[in-house]
C-alpha positions as a Markdown table, in Angstrom:
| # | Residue | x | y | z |
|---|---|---|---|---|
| 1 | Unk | -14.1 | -3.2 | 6.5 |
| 2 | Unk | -17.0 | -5.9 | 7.7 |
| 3 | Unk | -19.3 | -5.6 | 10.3 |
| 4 | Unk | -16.5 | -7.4 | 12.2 |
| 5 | Unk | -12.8 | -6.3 | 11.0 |
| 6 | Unk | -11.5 | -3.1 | 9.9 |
| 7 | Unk | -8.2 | -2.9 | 8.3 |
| 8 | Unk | -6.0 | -0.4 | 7.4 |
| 9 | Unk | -2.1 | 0.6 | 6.5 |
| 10 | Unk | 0.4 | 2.7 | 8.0 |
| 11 | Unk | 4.2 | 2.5 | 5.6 |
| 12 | Unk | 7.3 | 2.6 | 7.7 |
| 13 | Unk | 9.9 | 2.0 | 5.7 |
| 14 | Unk | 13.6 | 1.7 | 6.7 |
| 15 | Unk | 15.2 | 3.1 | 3.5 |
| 16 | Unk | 15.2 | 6.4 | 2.3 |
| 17 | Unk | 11.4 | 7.1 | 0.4 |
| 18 | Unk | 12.0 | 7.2 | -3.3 |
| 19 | Unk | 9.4 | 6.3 | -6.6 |
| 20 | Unk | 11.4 | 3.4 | -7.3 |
| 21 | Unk | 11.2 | 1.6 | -3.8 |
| 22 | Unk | 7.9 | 2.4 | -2.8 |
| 23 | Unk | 5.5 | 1.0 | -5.9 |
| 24 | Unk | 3.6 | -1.4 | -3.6 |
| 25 | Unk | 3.5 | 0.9 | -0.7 |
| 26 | Unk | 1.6 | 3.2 | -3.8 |
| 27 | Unk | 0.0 | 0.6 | -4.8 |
| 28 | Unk | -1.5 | -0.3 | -1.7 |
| 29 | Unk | -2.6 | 2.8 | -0.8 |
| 30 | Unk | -4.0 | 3.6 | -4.4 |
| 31 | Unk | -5.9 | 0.0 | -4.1 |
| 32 | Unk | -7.5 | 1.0 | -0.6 |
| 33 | Unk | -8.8 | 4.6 | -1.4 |
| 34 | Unk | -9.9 | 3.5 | -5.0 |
| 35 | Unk | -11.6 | 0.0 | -4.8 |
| 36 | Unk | -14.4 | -1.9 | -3.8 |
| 37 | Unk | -13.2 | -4.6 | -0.5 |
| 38 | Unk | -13.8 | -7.8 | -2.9 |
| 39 | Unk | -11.5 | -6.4 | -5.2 |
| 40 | Unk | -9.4 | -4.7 | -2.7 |
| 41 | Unk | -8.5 | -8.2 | -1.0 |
| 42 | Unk | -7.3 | -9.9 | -4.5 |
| 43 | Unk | -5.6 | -7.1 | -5.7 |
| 44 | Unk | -3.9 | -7.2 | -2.7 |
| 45 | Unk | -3.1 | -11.0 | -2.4 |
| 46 | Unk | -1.7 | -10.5 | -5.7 |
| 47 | Unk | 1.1 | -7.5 | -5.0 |
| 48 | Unk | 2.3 | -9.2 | -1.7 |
| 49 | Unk | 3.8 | -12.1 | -3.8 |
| 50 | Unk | 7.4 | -12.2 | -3.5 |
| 51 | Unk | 7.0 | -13.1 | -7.5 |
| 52 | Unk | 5.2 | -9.5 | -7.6 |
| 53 | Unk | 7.8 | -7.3 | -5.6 |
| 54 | Unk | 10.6 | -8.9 | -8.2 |
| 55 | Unk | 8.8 | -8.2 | -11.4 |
| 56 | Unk | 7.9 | -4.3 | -9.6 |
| 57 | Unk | 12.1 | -4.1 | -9.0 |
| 58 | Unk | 12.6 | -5.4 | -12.2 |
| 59 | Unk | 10.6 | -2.5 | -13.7 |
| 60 | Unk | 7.5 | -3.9 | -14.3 |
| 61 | Unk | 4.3 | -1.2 | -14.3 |
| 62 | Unk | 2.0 | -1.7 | -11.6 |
| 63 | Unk | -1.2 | -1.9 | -13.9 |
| 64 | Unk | 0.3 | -5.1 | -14.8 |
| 65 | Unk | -0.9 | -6.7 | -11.4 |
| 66 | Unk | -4.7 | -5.0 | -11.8 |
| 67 | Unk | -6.9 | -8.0 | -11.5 |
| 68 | Unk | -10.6 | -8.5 | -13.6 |
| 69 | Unk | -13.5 | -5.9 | -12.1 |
| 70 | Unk | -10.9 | -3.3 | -10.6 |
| 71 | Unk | -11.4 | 0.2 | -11.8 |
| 72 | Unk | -8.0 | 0.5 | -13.6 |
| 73 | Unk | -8.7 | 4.0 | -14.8 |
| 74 | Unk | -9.2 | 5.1 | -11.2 |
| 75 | Unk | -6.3 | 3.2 | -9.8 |
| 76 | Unk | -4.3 | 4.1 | -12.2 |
| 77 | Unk | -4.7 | 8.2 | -11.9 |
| 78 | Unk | -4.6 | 7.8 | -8.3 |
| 79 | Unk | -1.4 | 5.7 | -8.2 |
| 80 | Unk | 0.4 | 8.3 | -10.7 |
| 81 | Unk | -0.9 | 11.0 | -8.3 |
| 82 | Unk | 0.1 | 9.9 | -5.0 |
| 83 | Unk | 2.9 | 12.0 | -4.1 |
| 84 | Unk | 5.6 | 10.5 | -1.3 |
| 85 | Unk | 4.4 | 13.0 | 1.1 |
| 86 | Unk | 1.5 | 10.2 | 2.1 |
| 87 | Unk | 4.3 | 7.8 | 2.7 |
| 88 | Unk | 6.8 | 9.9 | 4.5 |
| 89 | Unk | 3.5 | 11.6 | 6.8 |
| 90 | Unk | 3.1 | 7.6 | 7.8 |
| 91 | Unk | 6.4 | 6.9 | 8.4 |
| 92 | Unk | 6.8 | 10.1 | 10.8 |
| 93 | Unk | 3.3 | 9.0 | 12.4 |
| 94 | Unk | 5.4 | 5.7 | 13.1 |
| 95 | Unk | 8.2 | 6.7 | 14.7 |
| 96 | Unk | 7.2 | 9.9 | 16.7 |
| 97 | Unk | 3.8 | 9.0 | 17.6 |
| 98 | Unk | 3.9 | 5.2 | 17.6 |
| 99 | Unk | 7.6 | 5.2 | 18.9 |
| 100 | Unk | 8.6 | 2.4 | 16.4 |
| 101 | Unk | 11.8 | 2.2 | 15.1 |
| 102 | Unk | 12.2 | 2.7 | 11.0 |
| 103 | Unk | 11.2 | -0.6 | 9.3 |
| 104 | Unk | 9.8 | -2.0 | 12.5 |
| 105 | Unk | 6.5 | -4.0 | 12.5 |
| 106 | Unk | 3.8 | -3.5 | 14.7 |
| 107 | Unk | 0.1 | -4.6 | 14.9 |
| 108 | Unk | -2.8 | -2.0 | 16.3 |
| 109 | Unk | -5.9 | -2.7 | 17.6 |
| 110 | Unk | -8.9 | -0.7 | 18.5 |
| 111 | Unk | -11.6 | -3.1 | 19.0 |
| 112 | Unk | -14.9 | -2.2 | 20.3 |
């Protein structure tokens, strides 16, 4: 958030919502309810990287990707404590409230 931009993230996957295929959607949303925006935006930067996804698939723990000045303690309890429920509330939002198909993109905007 900035005096000009606000973002935020709503997951709709297209697969079924499992522990092993939603580490960066976790991650993400462990990142944005547990950091600071400076650190939020490299952490971030860091587990879009195609490079990133591969080594997560590969079986490579999250807290691997933390970058210098993140809380890692904090991240890391909230990561191992976000249930799927989170992701699969999203992914209803999505589709019966946003009418989006599963996996489909979309872009929202509220501005003032």
């Amino acid at each position: 958030t900035s005096s000009h931009t606000r973002v935020g993230i709503l997951n709709n996957p297209s697969s079924k919502i499992q522990e092993d295929n939603t580490a960066i959607a976790r991650g993400i949303l462990a990142a944005f309810l547990t950091q600071n925006n400076s650190n939020l935006k490299s952490f971030l930067s860091k587990l879009i990287k195609e490079e990133t996804a591969k080594s997560l698939a590969a079986g490579a723990k999250i807290v691997k990707f933390l970058i210098p000045g993140m809380d890692g303690d904090t991240f890391e309890k909230k990561y191992n404590t976000l249930g799927l429920d989170l992701i699969k509330t999203h992914q209803m939002f999505c589709q019966e409230v946003l009418k989006l198909l599963p996996g489909q993109l979309a872009v929202i905007s509220n501005g003032r």
